[in-house]
Every structure is written in structure tokens, then in C-alpha cells.
Biopython code that builds the backbone (N, CA, C, O; Angstrom):
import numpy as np
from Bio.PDB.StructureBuilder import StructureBuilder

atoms = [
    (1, "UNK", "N", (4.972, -16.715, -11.796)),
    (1, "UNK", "CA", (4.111, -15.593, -11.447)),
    (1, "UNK", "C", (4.939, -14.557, -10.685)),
    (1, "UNK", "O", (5.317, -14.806, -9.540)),
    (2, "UNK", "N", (5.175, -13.623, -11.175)),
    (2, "UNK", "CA", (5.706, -12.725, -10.229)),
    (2, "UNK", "C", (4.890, -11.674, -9.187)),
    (2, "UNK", "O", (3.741, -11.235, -9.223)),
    (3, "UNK", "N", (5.954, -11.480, -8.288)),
    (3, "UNK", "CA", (4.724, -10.829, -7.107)),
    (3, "UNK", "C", (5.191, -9.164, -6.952)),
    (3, "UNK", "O", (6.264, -8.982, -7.527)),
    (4, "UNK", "N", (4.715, -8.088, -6.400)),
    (4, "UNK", "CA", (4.456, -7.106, -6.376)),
    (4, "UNK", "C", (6.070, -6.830, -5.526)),
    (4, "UNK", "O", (6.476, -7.701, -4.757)),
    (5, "UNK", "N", (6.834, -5.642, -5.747)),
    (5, "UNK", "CA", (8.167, -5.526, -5.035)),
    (5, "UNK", "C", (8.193, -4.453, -4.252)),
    (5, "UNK", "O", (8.873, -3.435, -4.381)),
    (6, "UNK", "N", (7.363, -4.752, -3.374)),
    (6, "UNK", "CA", (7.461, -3.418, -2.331)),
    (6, "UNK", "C", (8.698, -3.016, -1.583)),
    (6, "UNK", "O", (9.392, -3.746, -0.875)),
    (7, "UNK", "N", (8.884, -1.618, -1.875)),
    (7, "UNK", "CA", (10.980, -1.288, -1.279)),
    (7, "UNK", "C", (10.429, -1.074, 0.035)),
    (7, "UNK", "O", (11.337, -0.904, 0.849)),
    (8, "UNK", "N", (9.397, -1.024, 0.492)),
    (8, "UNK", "CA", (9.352, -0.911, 2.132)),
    (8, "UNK", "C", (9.307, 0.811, 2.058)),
    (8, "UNK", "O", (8.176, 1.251, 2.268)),
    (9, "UNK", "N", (9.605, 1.106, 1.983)),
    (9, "UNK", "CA", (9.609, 3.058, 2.296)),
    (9, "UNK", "C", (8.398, 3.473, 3.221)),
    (9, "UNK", "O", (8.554, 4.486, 3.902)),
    (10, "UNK", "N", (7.105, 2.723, 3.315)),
    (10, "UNK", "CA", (6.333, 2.933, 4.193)),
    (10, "UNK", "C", (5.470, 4.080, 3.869)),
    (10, "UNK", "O", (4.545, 4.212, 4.670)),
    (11, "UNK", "N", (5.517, 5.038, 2.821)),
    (11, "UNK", "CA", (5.052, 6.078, 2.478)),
    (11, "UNK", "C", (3.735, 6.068, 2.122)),
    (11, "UNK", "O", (3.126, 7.115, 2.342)),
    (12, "UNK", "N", (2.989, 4.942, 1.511)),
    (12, "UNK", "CA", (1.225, 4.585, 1.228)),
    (12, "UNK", "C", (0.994, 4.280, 2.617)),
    (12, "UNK", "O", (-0.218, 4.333, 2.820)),
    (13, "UNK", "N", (1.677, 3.964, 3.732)),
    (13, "UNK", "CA", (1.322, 3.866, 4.631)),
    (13, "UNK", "C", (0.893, 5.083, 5.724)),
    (13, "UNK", "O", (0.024, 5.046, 6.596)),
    (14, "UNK", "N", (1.895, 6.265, 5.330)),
    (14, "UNK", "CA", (1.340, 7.612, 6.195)),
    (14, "UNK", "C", (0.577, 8.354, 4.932)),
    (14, "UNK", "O", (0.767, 9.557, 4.753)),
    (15, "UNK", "N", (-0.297, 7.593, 4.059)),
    (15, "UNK", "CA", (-0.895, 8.703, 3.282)),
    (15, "UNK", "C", (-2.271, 8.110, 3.026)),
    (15, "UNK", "O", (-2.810, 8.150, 1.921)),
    (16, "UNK", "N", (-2.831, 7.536, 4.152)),
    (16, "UNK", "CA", (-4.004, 6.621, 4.145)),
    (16, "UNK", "C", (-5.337, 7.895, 4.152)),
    (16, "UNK", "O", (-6.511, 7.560, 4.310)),
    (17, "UNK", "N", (-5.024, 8.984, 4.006)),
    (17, "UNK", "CA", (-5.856, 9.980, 3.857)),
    (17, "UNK", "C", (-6.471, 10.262, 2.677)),
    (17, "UNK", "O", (-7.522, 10.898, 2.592)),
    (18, "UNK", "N", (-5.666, 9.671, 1.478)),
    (18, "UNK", "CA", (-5.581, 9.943, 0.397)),
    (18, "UNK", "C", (-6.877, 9.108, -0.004)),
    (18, "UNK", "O", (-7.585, 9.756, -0.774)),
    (19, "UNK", "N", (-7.234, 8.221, 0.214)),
    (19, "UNK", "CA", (-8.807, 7.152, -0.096)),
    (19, "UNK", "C", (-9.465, 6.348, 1.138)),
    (19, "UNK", "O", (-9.069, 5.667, 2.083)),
    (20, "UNK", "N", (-10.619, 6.776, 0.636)),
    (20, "UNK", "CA", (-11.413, 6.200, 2.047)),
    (20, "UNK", "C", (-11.261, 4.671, 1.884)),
    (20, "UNK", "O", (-11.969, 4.136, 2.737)),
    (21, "UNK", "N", (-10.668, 3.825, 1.184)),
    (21, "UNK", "CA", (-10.798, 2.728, 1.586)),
    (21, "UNK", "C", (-9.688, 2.145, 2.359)),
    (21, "UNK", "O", (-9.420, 0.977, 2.640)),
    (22, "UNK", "N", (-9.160, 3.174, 2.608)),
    (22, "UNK", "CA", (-7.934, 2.629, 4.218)),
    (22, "UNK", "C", (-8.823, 3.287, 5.313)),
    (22, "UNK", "O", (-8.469, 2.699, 6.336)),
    (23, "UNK", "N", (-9.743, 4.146, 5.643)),
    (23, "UNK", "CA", (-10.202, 5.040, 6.348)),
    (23, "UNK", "C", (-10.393, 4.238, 7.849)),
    (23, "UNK", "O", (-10.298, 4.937, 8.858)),
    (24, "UNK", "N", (-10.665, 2.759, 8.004)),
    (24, "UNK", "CA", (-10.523, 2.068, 8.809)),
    (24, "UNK", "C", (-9.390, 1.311, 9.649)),
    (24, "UNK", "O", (-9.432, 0.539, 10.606)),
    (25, "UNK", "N", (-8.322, 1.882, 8.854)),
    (25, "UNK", "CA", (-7.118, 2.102, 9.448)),
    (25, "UNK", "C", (-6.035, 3.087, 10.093)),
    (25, "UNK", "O", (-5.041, 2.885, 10.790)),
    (26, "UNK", "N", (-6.885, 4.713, 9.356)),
    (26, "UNK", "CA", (-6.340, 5.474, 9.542)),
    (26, "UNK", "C", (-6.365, 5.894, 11.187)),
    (26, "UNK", "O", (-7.465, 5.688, 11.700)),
    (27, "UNK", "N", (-5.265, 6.485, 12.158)),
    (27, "UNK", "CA", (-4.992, 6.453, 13.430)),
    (27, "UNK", "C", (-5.482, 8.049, 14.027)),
    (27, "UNK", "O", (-5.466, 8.571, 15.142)),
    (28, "UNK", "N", (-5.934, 8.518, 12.592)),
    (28, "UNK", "CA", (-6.535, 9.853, 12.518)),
    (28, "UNK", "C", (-5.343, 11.179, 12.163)),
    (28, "UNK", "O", (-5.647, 12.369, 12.253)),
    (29, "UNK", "N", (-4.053, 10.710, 11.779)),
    (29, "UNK", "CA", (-3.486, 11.981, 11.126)),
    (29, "UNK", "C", (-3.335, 11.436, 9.855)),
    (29, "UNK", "O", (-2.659, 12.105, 9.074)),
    (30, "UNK", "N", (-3.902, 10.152, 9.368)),
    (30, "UNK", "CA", (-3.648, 9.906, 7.735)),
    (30, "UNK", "C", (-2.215, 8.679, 7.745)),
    (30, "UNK", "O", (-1.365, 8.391, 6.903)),
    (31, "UNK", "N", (-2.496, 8.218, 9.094)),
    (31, "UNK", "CA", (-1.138, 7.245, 9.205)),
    (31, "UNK", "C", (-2.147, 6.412, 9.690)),
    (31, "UNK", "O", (-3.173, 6.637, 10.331)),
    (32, "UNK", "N", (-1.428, 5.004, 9.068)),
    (32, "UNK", "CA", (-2.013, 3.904, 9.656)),
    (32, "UNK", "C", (-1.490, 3.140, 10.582)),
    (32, "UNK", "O", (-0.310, 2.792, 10.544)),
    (33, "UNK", "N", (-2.602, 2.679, 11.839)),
    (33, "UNK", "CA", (-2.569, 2.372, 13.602)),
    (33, "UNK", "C", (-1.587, 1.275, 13.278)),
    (33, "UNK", "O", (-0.976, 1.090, 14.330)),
    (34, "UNK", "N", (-1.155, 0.509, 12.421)),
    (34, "UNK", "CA", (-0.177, -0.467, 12.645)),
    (34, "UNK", "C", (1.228, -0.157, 11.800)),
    (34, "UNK", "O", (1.998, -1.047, 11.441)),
    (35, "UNK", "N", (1.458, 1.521, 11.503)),
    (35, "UNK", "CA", (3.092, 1.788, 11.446)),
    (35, "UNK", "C", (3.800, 2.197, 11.865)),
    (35, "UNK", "O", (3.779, 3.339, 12.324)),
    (36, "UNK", "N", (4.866, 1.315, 11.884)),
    (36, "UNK", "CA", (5.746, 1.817, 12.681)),
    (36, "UNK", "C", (6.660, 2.749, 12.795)),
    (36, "UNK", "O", (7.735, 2.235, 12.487)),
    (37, "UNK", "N", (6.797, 3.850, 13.076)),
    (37, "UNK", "CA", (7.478, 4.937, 13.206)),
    (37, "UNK", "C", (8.987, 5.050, 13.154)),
    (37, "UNK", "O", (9.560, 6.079, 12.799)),
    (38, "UNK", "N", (9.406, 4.290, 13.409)),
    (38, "UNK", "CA", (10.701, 4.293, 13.630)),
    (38, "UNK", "C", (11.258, 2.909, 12.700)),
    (38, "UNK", "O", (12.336, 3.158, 12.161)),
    (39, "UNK", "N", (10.881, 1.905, 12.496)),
    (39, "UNK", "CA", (11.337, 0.822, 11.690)),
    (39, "UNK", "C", (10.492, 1.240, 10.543)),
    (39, "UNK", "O", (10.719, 0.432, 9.642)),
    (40, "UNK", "N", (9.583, 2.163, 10.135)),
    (40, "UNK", "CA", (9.059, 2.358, 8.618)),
    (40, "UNK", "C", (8.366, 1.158, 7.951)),
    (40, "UNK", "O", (8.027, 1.074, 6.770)),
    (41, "UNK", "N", (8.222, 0.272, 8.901)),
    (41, "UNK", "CA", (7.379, -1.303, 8.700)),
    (41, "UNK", "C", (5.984, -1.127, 9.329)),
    (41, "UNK", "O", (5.509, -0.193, 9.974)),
    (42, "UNK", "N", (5.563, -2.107, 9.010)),
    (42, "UNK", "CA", (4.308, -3.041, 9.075)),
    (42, "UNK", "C", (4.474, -3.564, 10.532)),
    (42, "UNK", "O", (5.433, -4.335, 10.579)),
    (43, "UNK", "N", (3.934, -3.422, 11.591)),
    (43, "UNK", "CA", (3.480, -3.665, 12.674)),
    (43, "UNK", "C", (3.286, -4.935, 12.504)),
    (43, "UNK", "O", (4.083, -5.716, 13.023)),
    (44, "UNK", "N", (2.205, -5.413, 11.754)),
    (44, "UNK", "CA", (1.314, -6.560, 11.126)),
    (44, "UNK", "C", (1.330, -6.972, 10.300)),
    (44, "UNK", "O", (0.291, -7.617, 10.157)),
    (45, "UNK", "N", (2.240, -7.073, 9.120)),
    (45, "UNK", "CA", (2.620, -7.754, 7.956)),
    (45, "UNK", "C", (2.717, -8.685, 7.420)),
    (45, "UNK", "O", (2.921, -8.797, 6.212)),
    (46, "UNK", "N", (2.587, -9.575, 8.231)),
    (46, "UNK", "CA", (2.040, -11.008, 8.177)),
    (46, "UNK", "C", (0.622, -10.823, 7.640)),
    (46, "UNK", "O", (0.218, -10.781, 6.478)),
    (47, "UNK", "N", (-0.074, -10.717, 8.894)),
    (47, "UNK", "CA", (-1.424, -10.708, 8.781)),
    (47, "UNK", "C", (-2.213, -9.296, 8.835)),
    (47, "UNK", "O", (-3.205, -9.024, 9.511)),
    (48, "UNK", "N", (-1.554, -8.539, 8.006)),
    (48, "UNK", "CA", (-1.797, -7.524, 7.071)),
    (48, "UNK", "C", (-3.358, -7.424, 6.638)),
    (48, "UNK", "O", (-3.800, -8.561, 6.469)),
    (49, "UNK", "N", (-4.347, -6.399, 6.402)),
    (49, "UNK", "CA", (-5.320, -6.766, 5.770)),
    (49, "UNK", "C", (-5.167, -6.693, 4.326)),
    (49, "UNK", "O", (-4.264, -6.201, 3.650)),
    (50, "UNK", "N", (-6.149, -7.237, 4.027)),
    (50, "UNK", "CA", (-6.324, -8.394, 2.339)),
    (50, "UNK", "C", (-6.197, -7.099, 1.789)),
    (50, "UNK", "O", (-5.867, -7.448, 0.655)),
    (51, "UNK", "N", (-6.216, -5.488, 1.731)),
    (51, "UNK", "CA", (-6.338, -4.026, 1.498)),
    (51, "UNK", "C", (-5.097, -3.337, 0.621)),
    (51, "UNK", "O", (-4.922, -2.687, -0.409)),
    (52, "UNK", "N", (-4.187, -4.057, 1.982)),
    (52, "UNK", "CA", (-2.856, -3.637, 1.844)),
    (52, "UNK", "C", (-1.749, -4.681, 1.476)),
    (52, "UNK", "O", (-0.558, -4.757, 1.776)),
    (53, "UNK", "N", (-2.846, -5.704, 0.475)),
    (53, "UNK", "CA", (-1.697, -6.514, -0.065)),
    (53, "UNK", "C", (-1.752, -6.862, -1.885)),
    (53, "UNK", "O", (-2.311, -7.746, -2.534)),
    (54, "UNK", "N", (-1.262, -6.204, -2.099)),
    (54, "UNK", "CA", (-0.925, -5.814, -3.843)),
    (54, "UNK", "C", (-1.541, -7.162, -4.468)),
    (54, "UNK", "O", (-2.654, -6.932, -4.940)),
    (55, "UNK", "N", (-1.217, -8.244, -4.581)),
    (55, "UNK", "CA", (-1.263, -9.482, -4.875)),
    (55, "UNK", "C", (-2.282, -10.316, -4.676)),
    (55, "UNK", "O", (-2.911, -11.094, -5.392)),
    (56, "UNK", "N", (-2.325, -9.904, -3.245)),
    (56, "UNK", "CA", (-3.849, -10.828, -2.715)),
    (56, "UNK", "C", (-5.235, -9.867, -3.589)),
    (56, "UNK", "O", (-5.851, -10.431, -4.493)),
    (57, "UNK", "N", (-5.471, -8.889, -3.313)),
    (57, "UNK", "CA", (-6.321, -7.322, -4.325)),
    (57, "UNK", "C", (-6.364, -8.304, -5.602)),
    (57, "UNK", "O", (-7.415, -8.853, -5.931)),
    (58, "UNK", "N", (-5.100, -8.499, -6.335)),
    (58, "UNK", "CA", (-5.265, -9.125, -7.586)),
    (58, "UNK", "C", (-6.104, -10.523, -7.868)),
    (58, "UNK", "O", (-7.134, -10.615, -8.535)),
    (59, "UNK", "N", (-5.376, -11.625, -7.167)),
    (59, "UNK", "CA", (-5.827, -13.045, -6.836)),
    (59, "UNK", "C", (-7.340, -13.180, -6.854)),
    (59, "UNK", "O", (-7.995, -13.861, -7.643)),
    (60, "UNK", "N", (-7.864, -12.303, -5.703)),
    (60, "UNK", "CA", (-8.919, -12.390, -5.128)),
    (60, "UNK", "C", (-9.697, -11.604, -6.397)),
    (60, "UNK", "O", (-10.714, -12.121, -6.859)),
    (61, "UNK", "N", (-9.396, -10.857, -6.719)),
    (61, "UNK", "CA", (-11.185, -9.737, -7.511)),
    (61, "UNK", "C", (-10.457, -9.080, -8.818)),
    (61, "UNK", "O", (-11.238, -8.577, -9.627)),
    (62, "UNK", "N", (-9.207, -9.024, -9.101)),
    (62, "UNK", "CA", (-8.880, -8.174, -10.732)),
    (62, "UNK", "C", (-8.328, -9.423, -11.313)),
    (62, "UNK", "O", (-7.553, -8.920, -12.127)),
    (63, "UNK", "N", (-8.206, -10.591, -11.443)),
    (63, "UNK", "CA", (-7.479, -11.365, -12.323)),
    (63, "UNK", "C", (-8.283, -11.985, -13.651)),
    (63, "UNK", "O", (-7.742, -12.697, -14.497)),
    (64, "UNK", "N", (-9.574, -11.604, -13.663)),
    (64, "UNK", "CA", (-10.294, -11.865, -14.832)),
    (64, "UNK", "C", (-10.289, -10.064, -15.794)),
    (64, "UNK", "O", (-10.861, -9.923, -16.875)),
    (65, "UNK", "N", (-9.644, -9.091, -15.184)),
    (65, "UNK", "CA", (-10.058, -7.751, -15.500)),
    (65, "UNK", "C", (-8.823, -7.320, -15.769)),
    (65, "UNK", "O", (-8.806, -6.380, -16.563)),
    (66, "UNK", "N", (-7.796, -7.677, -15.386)),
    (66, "UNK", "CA", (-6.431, -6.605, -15.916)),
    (66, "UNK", "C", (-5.480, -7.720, -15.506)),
    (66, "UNK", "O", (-5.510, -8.563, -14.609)),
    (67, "UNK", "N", (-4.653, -7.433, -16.450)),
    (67, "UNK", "CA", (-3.196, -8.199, -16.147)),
    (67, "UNK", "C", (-2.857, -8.022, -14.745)),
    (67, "UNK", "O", (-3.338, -7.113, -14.068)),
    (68, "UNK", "N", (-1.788, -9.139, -14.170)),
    (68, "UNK", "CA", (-1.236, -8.700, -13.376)),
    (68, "UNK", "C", (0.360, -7.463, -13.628)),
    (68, "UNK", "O", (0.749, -6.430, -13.085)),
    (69, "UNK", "N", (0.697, -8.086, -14.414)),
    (69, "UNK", "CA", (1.605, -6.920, -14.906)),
    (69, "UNK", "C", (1.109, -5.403, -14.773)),
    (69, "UNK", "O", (1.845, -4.522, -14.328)),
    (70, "UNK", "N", (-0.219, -5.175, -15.204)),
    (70, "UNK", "CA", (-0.699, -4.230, -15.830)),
    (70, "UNK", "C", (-0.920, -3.385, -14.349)),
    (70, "UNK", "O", (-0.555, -2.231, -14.122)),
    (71, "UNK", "N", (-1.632, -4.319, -13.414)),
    (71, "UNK", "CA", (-1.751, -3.932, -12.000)),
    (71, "UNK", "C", (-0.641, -3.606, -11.217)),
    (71, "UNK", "O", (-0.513, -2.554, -10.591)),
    (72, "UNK", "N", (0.274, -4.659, -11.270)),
    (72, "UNK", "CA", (1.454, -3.963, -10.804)),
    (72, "UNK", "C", (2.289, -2.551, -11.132)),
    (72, "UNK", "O", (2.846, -1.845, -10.291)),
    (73, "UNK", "N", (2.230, -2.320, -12.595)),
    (73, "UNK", "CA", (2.700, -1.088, -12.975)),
    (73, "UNK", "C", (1.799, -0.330, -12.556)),
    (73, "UNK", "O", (2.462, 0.517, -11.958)),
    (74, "UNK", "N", (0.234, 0.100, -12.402)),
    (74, "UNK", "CA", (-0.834, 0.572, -11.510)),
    (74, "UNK", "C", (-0.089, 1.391, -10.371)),
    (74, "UNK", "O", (0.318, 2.540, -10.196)),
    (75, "UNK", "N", (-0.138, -0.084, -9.540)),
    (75, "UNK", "CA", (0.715, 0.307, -7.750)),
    (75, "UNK", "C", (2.150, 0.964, -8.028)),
    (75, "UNK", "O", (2.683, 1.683, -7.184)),
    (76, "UNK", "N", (2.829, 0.632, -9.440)),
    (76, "UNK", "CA", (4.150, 0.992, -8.911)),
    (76, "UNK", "C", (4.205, 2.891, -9.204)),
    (76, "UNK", "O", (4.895, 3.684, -8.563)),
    (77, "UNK", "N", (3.079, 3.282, -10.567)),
    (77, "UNK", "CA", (2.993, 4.434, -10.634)),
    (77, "UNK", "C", (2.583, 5.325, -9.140)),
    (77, "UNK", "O", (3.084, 6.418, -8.876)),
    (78, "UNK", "N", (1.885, 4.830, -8.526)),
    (78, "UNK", "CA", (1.289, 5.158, -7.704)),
    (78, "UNK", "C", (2.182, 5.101, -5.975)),
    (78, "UNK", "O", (1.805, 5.580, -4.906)),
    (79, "UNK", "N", (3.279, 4.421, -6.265)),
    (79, "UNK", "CA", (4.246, 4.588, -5.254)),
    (79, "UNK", "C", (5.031, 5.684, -5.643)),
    (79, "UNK", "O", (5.346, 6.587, -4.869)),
    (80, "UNK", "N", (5.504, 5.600, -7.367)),
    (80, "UNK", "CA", (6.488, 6.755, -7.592)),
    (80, "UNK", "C", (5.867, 8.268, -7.090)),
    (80, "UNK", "O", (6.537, 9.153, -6.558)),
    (81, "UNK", "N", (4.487, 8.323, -7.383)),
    (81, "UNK", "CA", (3.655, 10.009, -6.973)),
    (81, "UNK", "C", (4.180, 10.051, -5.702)),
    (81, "UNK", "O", (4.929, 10.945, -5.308)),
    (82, "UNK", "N", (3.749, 8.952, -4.938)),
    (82, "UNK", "CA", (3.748, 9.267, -3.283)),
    (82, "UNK", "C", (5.278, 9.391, -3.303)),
    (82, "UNK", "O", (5.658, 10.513, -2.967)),
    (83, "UNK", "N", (6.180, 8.587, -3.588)),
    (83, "UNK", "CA", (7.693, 9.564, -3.433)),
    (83, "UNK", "C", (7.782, 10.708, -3.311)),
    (83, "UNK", "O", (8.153, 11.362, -2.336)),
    (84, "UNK", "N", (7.274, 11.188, -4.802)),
    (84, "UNK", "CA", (7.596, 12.851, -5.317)),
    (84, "UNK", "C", (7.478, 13.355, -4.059)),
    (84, "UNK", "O", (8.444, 13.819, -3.454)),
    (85, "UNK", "N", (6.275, 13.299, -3.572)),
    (85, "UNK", "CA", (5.348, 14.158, -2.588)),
    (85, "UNK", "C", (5.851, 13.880, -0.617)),
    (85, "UNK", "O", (5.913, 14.522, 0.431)),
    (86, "UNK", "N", (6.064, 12.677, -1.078)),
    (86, "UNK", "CA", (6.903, 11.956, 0.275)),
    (86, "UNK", "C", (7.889, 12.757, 1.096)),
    (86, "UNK", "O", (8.066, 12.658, 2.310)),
    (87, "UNK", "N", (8.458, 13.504, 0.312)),
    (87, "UNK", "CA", (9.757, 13.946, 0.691)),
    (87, "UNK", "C", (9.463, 15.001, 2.083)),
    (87, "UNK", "O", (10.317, 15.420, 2.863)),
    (88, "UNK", "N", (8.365, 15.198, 2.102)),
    (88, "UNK", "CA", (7.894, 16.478, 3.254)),
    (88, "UNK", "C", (7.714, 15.798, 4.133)),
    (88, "UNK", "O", (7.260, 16.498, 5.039)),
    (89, "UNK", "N", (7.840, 14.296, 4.588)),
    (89, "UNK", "CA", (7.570, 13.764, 5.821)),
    (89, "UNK", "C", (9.236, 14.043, 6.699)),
    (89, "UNK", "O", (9.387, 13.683, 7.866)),
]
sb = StructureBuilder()
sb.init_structure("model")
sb.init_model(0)
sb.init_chain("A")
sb.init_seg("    ")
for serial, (resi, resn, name, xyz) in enumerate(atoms, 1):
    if name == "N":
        sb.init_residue(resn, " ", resi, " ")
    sb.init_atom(name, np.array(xyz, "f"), 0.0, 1.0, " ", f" {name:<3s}", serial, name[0])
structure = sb.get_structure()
């Protein structure tokens, strides 16, 4: 089974503005209260919520509905946008 390859860049992480379903994380400029600024990590990455974890999302509620492959290419399109756009941080 392969698992989701996050490069770390941290960038879905300052763009939690973008869908209300981070909105409970957001710290109110569209960054989320557990990143870290300076290491570009996960505060909480361990115990991360079930939200912000590619794999667990799948496991738990899309694995009768879409490949995992299919999901992963999903997230990975969706990291490449936030690059493009990334660059202004």
C-alpha cells in the first residue's frame, strides 16, 4: 500500500483560508495555530487531526469511492496549485 509523500513545504498549511473545513484551525490570517514558522513543520504531527492526514481521509471514508492512487494524485494536483501560488509567501 503506498502512502501519500508529503515534501513538507508547509504551504496547505498557510492556506487554510482556502476551505472552511480547516476553518477550525485557522489562527485567523489563513495559517494554521499549530505551524511552525520557522521549521515549516507540524507543531503536532503526530497527533495531527484525522483532516490533515492524506491517508487516514482515505482509510476512514473514500476507500469504497476512489482509488487510493486516484486520491493521491487529487492531493498531489492540489499541492502543485498551491506551489504556483506559494511563491508570494
Amino acid at each position: 500500500m503506498s502512502k501519500f509523500e508529503c515534501d513538507k513545504c508547509g504551504l496547505c498549511c498557510q492556506q487554510l483560508s482556502k476551505s472552511e473545513l480547516y476553518s477550525s484551525l485557522d489562527r485567523g490570517d489563513g495559517v494554521c495555530r499549530h505551524f511552525d514558522e520557522t521549521t515549516k513543520l507540524c507543531k503536532i504531527y503526530a497527533n495531527r487531526p484525522i483532516i490533515c492526514n492524506v491517508d487516514e481521509i482515505y482509510d476512514r471514508f473514500l476507500n469504497k469511492k476512489i482509488s487510493r492512487k486516484a486520491f493521491h494524485d487529487l492531493n498531489y494536483a492540489v499541492c502543485r496549485q498551491l506551489k504556483k501560488v506559494g511563491n508570494s509567501f
